[in-house]
Structures are given as C-alpha cells and as structure tokens.
C-alpha positions as CSV (number, residue, x, y, z in Angstrom):
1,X,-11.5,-42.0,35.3
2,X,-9.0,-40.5,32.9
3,X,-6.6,-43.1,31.1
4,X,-3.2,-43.9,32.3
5,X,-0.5,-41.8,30.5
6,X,1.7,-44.3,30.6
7,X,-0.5,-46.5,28.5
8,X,-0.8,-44.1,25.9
9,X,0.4,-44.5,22.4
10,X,2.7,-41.5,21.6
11,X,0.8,-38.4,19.4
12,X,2.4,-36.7,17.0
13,X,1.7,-33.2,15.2
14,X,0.9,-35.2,12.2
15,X,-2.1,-36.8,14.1
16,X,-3.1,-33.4,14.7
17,X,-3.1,-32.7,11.0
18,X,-0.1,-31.3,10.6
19,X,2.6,-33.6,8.7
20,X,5.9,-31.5,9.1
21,X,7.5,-33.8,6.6
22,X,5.4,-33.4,3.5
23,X,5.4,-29.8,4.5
24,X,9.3,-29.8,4.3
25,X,9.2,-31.4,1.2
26,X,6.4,-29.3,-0.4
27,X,8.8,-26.5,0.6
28,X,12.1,-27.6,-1.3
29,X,9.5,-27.3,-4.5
30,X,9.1,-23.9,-3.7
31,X,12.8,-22.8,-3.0
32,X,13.9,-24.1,-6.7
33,X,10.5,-21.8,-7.6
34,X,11.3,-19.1,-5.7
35,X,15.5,-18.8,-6.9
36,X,14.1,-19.2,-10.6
37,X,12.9,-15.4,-9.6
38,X,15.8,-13.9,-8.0
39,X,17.8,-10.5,-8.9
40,X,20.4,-8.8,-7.6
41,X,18.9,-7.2,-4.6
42,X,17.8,-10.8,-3.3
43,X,20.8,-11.1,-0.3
44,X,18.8,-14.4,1.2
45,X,18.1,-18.0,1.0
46,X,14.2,-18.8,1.2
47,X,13.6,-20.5,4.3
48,X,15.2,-17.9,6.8
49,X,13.6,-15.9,9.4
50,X,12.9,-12.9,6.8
51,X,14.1,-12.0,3.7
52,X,17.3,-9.6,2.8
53,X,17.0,-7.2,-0.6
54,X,19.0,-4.6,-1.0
55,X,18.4,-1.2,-3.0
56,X,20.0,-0.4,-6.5
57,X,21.5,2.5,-5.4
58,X,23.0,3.2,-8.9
59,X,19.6,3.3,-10.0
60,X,18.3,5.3,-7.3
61,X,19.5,8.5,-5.3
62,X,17.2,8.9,-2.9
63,X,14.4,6.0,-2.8
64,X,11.4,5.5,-0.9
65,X,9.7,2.0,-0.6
66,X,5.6,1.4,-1.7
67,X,4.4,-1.4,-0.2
68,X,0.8,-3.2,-0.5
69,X,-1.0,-6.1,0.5
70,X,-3.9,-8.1,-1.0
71,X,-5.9,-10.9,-1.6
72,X,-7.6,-12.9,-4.4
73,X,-11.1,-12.8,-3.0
74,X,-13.7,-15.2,-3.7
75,X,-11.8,-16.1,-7.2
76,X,-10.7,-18.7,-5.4
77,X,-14.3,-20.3,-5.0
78,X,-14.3,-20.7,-8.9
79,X,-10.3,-22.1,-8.9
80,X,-11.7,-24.9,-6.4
81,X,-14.9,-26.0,-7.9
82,X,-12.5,-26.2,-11.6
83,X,-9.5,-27.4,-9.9
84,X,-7.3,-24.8,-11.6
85,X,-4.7,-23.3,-9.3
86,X,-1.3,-22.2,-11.7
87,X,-3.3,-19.0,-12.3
88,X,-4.4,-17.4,-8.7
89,X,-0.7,-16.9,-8.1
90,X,-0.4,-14.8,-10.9
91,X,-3.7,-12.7,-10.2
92,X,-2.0,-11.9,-6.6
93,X,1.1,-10.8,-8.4
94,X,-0.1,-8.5,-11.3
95,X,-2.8,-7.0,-8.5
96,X,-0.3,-6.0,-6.2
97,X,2.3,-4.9,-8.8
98,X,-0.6,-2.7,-10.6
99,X,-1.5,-1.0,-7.0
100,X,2.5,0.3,-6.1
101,X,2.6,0.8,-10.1
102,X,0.0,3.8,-9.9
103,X,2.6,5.7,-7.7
104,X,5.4,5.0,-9.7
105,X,7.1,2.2,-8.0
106,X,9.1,-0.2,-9.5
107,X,8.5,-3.7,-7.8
108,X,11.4,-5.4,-5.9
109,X,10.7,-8.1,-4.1
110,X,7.3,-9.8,-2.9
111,X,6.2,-12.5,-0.2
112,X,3.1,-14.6,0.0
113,X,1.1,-16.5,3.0
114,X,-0.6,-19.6,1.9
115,X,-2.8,-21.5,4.7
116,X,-4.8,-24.2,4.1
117,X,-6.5,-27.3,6.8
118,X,-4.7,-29.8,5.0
119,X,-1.2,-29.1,2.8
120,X,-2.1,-31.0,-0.7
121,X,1.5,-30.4,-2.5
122,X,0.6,-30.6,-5.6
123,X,-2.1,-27.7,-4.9
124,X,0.6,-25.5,-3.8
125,X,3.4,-26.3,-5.9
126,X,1.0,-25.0,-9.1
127,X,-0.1,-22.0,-6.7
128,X,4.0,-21.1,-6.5
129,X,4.4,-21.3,-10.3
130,X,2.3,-18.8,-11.1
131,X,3.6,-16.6,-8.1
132,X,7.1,-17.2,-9.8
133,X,6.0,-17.2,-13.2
134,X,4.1,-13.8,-12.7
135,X,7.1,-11.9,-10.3
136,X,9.5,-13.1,-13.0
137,X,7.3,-11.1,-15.4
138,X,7.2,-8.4,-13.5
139,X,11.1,-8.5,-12.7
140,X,10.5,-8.9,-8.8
141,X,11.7,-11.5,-6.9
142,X,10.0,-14.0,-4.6
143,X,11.7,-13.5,-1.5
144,X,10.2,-16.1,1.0
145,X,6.8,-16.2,2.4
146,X,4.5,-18.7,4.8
147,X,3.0,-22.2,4.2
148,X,0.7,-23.0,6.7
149,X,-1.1,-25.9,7.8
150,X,-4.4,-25.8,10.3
151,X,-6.6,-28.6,10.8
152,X,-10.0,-27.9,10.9
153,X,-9.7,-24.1,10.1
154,X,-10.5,-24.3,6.1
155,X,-12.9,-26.8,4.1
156,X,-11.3,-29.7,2.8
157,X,-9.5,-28.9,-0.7
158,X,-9.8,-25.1,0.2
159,X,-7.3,-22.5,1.1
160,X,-6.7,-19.0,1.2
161,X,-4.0,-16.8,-0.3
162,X,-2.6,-13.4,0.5
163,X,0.8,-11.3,-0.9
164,X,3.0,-8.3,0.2
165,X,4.8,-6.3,-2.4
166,X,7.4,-3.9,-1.8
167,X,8.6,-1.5,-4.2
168,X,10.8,1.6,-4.9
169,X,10.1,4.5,-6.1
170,X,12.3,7.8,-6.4
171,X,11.4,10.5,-4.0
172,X,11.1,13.1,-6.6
173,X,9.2,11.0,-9.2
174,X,6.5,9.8,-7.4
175,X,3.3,9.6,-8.5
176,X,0.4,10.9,-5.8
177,X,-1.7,13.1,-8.1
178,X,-1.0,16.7,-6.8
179,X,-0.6,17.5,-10.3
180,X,-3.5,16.8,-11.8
181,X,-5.4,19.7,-13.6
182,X,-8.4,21.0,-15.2
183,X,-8.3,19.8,-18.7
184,X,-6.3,16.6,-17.7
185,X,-7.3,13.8,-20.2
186,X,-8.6,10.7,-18.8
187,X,-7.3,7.5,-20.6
188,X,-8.8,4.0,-20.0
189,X,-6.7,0.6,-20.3
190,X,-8.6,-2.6,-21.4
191,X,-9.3,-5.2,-18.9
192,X,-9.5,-8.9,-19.9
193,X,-12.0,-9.5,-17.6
194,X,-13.1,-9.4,-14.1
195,X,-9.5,-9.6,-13.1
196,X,-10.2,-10.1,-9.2
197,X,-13.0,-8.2,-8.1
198,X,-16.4,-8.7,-8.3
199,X,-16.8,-12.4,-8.0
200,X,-19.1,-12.7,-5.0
201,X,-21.7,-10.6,-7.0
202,X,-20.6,-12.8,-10.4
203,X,-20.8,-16.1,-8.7
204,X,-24.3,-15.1,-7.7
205,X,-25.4,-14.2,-10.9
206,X,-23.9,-16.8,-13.0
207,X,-24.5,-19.9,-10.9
208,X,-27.5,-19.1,-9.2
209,X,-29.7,-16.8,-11.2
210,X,-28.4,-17.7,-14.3
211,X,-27.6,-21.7,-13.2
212,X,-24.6,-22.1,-15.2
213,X,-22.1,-24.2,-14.1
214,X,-18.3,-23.6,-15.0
215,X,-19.0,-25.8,-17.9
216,X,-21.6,-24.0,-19.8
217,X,-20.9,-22.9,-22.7
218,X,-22.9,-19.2,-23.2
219,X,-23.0,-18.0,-26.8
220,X,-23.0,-14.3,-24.9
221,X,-19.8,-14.9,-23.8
222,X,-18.1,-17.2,-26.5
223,X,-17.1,-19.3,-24.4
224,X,-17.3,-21.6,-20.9
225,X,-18.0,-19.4,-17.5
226,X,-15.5,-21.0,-15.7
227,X,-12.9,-19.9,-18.4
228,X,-14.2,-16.5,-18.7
229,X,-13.8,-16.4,-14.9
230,X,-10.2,-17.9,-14.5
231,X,-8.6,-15.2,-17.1
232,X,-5.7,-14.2,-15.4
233,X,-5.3,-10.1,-13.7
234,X,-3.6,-8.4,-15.7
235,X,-0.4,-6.8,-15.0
236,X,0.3,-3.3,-16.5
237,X,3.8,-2.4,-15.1
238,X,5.2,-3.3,-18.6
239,X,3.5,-0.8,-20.3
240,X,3.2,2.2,-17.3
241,X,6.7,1.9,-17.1
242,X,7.4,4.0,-19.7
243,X,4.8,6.6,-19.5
244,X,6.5,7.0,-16.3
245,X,9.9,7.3,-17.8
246,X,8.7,9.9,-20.7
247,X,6.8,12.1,-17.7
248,X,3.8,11.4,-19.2
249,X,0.9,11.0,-16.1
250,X,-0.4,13.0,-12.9
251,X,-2.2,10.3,-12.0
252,X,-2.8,6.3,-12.1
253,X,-5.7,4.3,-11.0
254,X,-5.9,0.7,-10.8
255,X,-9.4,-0.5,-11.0
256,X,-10.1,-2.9,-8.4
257,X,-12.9,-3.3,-5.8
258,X,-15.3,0.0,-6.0
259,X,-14.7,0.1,-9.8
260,X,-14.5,3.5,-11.6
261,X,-16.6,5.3,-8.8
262,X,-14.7,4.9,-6.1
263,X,-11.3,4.2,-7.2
264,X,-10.7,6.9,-9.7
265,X,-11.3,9.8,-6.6
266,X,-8.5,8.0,-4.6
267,X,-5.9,10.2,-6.4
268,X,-8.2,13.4,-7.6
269,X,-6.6,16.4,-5.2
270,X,-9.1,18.8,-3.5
271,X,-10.6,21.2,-6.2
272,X,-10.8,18.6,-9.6
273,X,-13.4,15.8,-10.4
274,X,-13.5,13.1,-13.3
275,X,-15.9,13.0,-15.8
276,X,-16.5,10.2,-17.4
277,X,-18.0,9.2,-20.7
278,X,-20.4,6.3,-20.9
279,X,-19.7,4.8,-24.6
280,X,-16.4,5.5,-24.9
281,X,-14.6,2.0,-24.6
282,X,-16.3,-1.4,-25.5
283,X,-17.9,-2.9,-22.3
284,X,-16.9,-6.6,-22.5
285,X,-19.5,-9.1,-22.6
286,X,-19.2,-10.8,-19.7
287,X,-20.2,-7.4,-17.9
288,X,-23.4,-7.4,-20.0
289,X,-23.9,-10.5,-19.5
290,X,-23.9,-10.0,-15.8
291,X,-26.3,-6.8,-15.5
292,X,-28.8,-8.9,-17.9
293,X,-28.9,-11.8,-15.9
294,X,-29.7,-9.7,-12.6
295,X,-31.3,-6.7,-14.2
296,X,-28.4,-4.7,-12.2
297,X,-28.3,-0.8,-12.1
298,X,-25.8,0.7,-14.4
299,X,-24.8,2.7,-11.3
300,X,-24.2,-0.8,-9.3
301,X,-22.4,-2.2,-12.0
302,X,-19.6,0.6,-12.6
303,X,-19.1,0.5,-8.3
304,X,-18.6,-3.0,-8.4
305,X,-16.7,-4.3,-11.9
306,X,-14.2,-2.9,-14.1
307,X,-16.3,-2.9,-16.9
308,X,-13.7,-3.4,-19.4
309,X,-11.2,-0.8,-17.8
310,X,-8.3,-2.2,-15.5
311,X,-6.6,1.0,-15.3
312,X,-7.2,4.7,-15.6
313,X,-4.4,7.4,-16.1
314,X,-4.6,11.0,-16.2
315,X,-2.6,12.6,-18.7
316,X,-1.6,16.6,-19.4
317,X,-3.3,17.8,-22.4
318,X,0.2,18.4,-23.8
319,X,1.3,14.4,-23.1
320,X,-1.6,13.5,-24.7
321,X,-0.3,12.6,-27.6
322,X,2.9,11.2,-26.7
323,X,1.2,9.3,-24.0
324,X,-0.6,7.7,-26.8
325,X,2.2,6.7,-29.1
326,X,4.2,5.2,-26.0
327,X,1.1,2.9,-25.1
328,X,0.7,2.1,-29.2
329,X,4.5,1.5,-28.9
330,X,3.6,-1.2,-26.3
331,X,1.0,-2.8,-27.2
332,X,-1.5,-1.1,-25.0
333,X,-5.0,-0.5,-26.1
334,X,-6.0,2.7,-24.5
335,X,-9.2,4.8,-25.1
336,X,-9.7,8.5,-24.5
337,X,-13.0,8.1,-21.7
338,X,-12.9,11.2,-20.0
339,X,-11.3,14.4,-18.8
340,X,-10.8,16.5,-15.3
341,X,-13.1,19.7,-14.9
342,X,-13.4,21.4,-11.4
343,X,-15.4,19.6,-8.5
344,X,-14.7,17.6,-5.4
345,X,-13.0,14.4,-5.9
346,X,-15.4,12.5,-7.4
347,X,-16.6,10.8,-11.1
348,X,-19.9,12.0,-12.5
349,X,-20.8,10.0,-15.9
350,X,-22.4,11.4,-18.8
C-alpha cells in the first residue's frame, strides 16, 4: 500500500543530487573568471540565455565565422587519478583555437559545457582558470557556457568537458588549401607532447604493459609519467598569426587524432600528395618510449600520435624562406619534413 503523501517529508532537488545553491555559487566564481577574458566584441553578461559578440568591422570587410567543437578525451582519466585540473581547460582552448587557426581565423569568443554527477567547486573553479587563462592567451573571450549537474550519470570525482570556438576569418584570406602546389615545402612545428590525442593507446601502454603509475620516475623520459602526460596542448595561433599576415602558407594542419596520416590529406586538393621524411625532426621520447613498450608499428604510431609535430604548414617554395625567419622571429621551432609532389591526397613516408 503506497505511503500517505501527506505524511511525506518534502524532497528537494538537492536530495536528488542536485544542490542549486552551491551551483549558484560555484557560478559567481566563474563570472569574475570569465569577465577577466572579455574584449570588445563581448556585448553580454555570463549567465544569460546565450552570449552577444559583435564583429570588428574596422578590422574586417567582409567576415565569415569558423567555428569548431571538441573534447579533451581520455586526458582526463590521467587529470583524475593526479588530481590536476588548472590544465585540461587550457588543452580545450589551444585545441580548438589550433583547428579554426589552420583556416585563418582569428578566435573571438568561446563557450564550454562542463557536466559532472556531483558539482565539487573547487574542481571546477581550477577547470575555469585555465579556460580563462588560455582564451586570455589567445585573445578570445569566454562568453558563457553550461555547468551541469547529474546524479548518477558520471563516476564519483569524474567529469567530462567539451568547448565551442567561434572565429573570423576574412572571406578573401581564408585558408582551405586550393593553392597548394607541386613543390610546396612541408614545415613541421614541435609538439610538447601528446597534447590531447592518443591517451587511450598511452594509458594502455604506460600503466598496463609498462605498470607505471603517474609517479614513476622513467629515466627514458626524464621525468614522472604523469607529468609527461599532463603537459599542456599547445596553442600555435601566436606564431601562425603572422605567417598569415606575411601570406606565407597554402595550407595548415593541426595534428590531432589520426596524426600525420590522416590529418595532413584533410587540406591536400585533388591532384597533390605529401611526402614525408622519416628523420627529419627529433621524435620525442615519450613517443619512443611508447612504441618500445608495445613493440607498435611505426605505421600505427604516426596514425595515432603526433610524434613530435603539432602542426604542419605548407609553404610556396618562394615563402620558404621568409616563412622561416617569421617563425625564428617567434620563437617557433620549425623543421623542413617534407614537400608536395603529384598524387591523390594522401602522405607516403620515406
């Protein structure tokens, strides 16, 4: 027989798992975060329905927004098991300003969605710093974004975290890799690390073959694991941003998830391949590190990791040079890795 309602003490959302208060307060933390951040454009307060930015349009004739989306992947296994969480912010951040950067986009604005089962606000006030810290970097503004809380959805002391950048580009400037020719130069950025991608394949190498924990010390790598793990993504808007201004690329490719081999033929047009020469940058030890510890194929690797390469840009023979200077200029490490000879859209190595 069911109970009397009447009878019934009161339930509230917070006996459900959701405490509205704590959220509200975790959230006035993140407003002073999020203004720290603001430009110009930004026309709203954080907390609204959606967020208002408005176009330079001294700055830009006629402009056409880049947007992308992303995650941090399974880096976030390694942030829980080390309790680090000021730095997955900032991966979010560079990775999405590196993937509207390849076409030439300058980033405005950009919005996260952080869910979790139970909101820890301590956790997510050092996920927002690095957010702010890295769109401040990156001169784009943290517009707003969502917090949520669900009960029962996420392990405890886990969460997940995805981004939305939006960016401007103008019409005539951007970057999709029409003009890339045979006898393009390929040049090669240096990575820090595995920057985002990868880590289910690392995790299973380093923790269960090799049964390190984030603590070991590895004389391979100079270091702890779990360090070598958390480096931050790099961002490399400072530095493309004025190859772009000199005219100096056809072509941009951020190294993510499919490494080399399958990102690299993303913005090859019909008619050109890449090739690419094996030797030709230092591979950083924690990638050979890896392939030892699971005797991987040199093939798998290069589809899976960055190797040491975070972005790729495809240069006119006559920029070459120029190209190079302006990188020097920034403090960019760059190595010449390959050049563009006729095929169809893909990398062959040599």
């Amino acid at each position: 027989m069911a109970q009397n309602s009447s009878k019934t003490a009161p339930v509230t959302y917070a006996d459900a798992g959701v405490d509205i208060d704590r959220a509200n307060k975790t959230k006035k933390r993140i407003k002073y975060l999020a203004h720290k951040t603001f430009t110009k454009g930004v026309l709203s307060e954080i907390g609204g329905f959606g967020g208002l930015f408005a176009i330079d349009k001294t700055k830009f004739t006629d402009p056409v927004l880049v947007s992308s989306v992303d995650g941090v992947g399974t880096k976030l296994k390694v942030a829980f098991e080390m309790k680090v969480h000021h730095t997955i912010g900032a991966d979010l951040v560079n990775h999405c300003v590196n993937d509207i950067a390849v076409q030439g986009a300058t980033p405005m604005f950009f919005m996260d969605y952080l869910a979790t089962g139970k909101l820890e606000p301590e956790v997510a006030e050092k996920v927002v710093e690095g957010l702010a810290e890295a769109c401040k970097h990156n001169g784009c503004a943290l517009i707003g974004g969502e917090t949520a809380e669900m009960p029962g959805f996420y392990p405890e002391g886990e969460y997940d975290l995805a981004g939305f950048i939006v960016g401007v580009a103008e019409r005539d400037r951007i970057i999709t890799g029409k003009n890339v020719q045979i006898g393009d130069i390929i040049l090669g950025l240096a990575s820090n690390g595995l920057h985002t991608n990868g880590y289910s394949l690392a995790r299973k190498l380093l923790f269960e073959v090799g049964q390190y924990t984030p603590e070991s010390y590895v004389n391979e790598l100079k270091g702890k694991v779990g360090n070598e793990l958390m480096k931050t993504h790099k961002s490399y808007w400072p530095s493309l941003r004025r190859l772009m201004d000199g005219d100096c690329v056809s072509a941009m490719a951020h190294i993510t998830g499919g490494g080399i081999t399958e990102n690299l033929p993303r913005v090859l047009p019909r008619g050109v391949a890449a090739v690419i020469e094996i030797g030709s940058w230092p591979v950083l030890p924690i990638f050979e590190h890896l392939q030892k510890l699971g005797n991987v194929d040199k093939e798998e690797m290069l589809r899976t990791f960055n190797m040491g390469l975070g972005m790729l840009l495809v240069v006119p023979a006559d920029k070459f040079k120029k190209a190079q200077t302006m990188l020097e200029r920034a403090g960019e490490k760059s190595y010449t890795v390959g050049r563009i000879v006729k095929g169809d859209r893909k990398v062959m190595y040599t």
